[in-house]
N, C-alpha and C positions, 0 to 999 in steps of 0.2 A: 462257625456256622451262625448265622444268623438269623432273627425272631425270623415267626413264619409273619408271611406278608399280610393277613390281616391289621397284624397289631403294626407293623411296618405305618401301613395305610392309616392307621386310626392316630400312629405318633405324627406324622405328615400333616393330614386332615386338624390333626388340633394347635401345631406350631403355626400352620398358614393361617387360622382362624384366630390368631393371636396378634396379627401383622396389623396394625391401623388401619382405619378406613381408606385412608389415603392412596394410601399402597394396594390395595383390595384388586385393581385390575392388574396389577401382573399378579393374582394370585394363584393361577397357574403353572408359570412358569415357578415360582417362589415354592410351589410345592414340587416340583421336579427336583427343583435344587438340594429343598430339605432332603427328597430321600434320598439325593446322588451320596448327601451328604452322611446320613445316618447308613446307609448302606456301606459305605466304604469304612466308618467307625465301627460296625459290627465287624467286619467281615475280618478287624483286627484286631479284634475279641477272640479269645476260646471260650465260644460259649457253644452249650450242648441246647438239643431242644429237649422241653420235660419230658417227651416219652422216652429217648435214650438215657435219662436220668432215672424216672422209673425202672426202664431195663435192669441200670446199673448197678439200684439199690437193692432191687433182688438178687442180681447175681452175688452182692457183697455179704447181704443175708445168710446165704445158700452157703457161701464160702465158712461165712460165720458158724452155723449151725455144723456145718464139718468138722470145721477145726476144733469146737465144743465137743463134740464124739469122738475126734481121735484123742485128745484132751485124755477123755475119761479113760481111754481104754488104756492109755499110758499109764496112768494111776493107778487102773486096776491090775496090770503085768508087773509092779513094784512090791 
Protein backbone atom coordinates (compact mmCIF):
# COMPACT_ATOMS: atom_id res chain seq x y z
CA UNK A 1 0.00 0.00 0.00
CA UNK A 2 1.16 3.03 -0.57
CA UNK A 3 1.38 6.97 1.28
CA UNK A 4 -1.92 8.47 0.54
CA UNK A 5 -1.54 10.80 -2.38
CA UNK A 6 -1.35 14.01 -0.63
CA UNK A 7 2.13 13.40 0.75
CA UNK A 8 2.71 11.51 -2.71
CA UNK A 9 2.10 15.01 -4.22
CA UNK A 10 3.93 17.01 -1.58
CA UNK A 11 7.20 14.32 -2.22
CA UNK A 12 6.73 15.04 -6.24
CA UNK A 13 5.94 18.92 -5.74
CA UNK A 14 9.48 19.13 -3.60
CA UNK A 15 11.79 16.75 -5.79
CA UNK A 16 10.78 18.93 -9.03
CA UNK A 17 11.34 22.09 -7.02
CA UNK A 18 14.77 20.76 -6.47
CA UNK A 19 15.54 20.34 -10.32
CA UNK A 20 17.84 23.54 -11.53
CA UNK A 21 16.54 26.34 -13.13
CA UNK A 22 17.61 25.15 -16.16
CA UNK A 23 15.59 22.28 -16.32
CA UNK A 24 12.54 24.18 -14.70
CA UNK A 25 10.50 23.85 -18.19
CA UNK A 26 10.16 20.22 -18.41
CA UNK A 27 9.06 20.63 -14.86
CA UNK A 28 5.95 19.00 -15.58
CA UNK A 29 6.70 16.36 -17.11
CA UNK A 30 9.87 15.81 -14.55
CA UNK A 31 7.14 15.62 -11.96
CA UNK A 32 5.17 12.87 -13.73
CA UNK A 33 8.21 10.94 -13.84
CA UNK A 34 8.99 11.47 -9.97
CA UNK A 35 5.66 10.00 -9.06
CA UNK A 36 5.60 7.21 -11.84
CA UNK A 37 8.77 6.72 -10.10
CA UNK A 38 7.86 6.87 -6.31
CA UNK A 39 4.69 5.15 -7.03
CA UNK A 40 6.09 2.07 -8.40
CA UNK A 41 8.80 2.07 -5.27
CA UNK A 42 5.96 2.24 -2.89
CA UNK A 43 3.80 -0.07 -4.19
CA UNK A 44 6.96 -2.53 -3.60
CA UNK A 45 6.95 -1.68 -0.12
CA UNK A 46 4.69 -3.47 2.61
CA UNK A 47 3.71 -0.46 3.84
CA UNK A 48 0.26 -0.12 5.87
CA UNK A 49 -1.32 3.39 6.17
CA UNK A 50 -1.36 4.76 9.99
CA UNK A 51 -4.98 4.25 10.38
CA UNK A 52 -4.70 0.36 9.73
CA UNK A 53 -1.72 0.67 12.07
CA UNK A 54 -3.83 2.28 14.77
CA UNK A 55 -6.59 -0.49 14.01
CA UNK A 56 -3.72 -3.03 14.65
CA UNK A 57 -2.25 -1.61 17.77
CA UNK A 58 -5.60 -1.87 19.46
CA UNK A 59 -6.42 -5.15 18.25
CA UNK A 60 -2.80 -6.18 19.69
CA UNK A 61 -3.63 -4.34 22.94
CA UNK A 62 -7.08 -6.02 23.27
CA UNK A 63 -5.32 -9.45 22.56
CA UNK A 64 -2.82 -8.34 25.21
CA UNK A 65 -5.14 -7.33 27.94
CA UNK A 66 -6.71 -11.07 27.31
CA UNK A 67 -4.02 -13.00 27.40
CA UNK A 68 -2.99 -10.94 30.93
CA UNK A 69 -6.66 -12.36 32.25
CA UNK A 70 -6.44 -15.67 31.14
CA UNK A 71 -2.73 -15.35 32.70
CA UNK A 72 -4.25 -14.80 36.06
CA UNK A 73 -6.91 -17.09 36.08
CA UNK A 74 -4.30 -19.89 35.25
CA UNK A 75 -2.42 -18.89 38.44
CA UNK A 76 -5.35 -18.75 40.40
CA UNK A 77 -6.69 -22.58 39.34
CA UNK A 78 -3.02 -23.78 40.65
Amino acid sequence: MRPDFQTLDEITRRLAAAVPREMRTARAELEQQFRAVLESAFDRMDLVTREEFEIQKKVLARTREKLEALEKQLEGDD
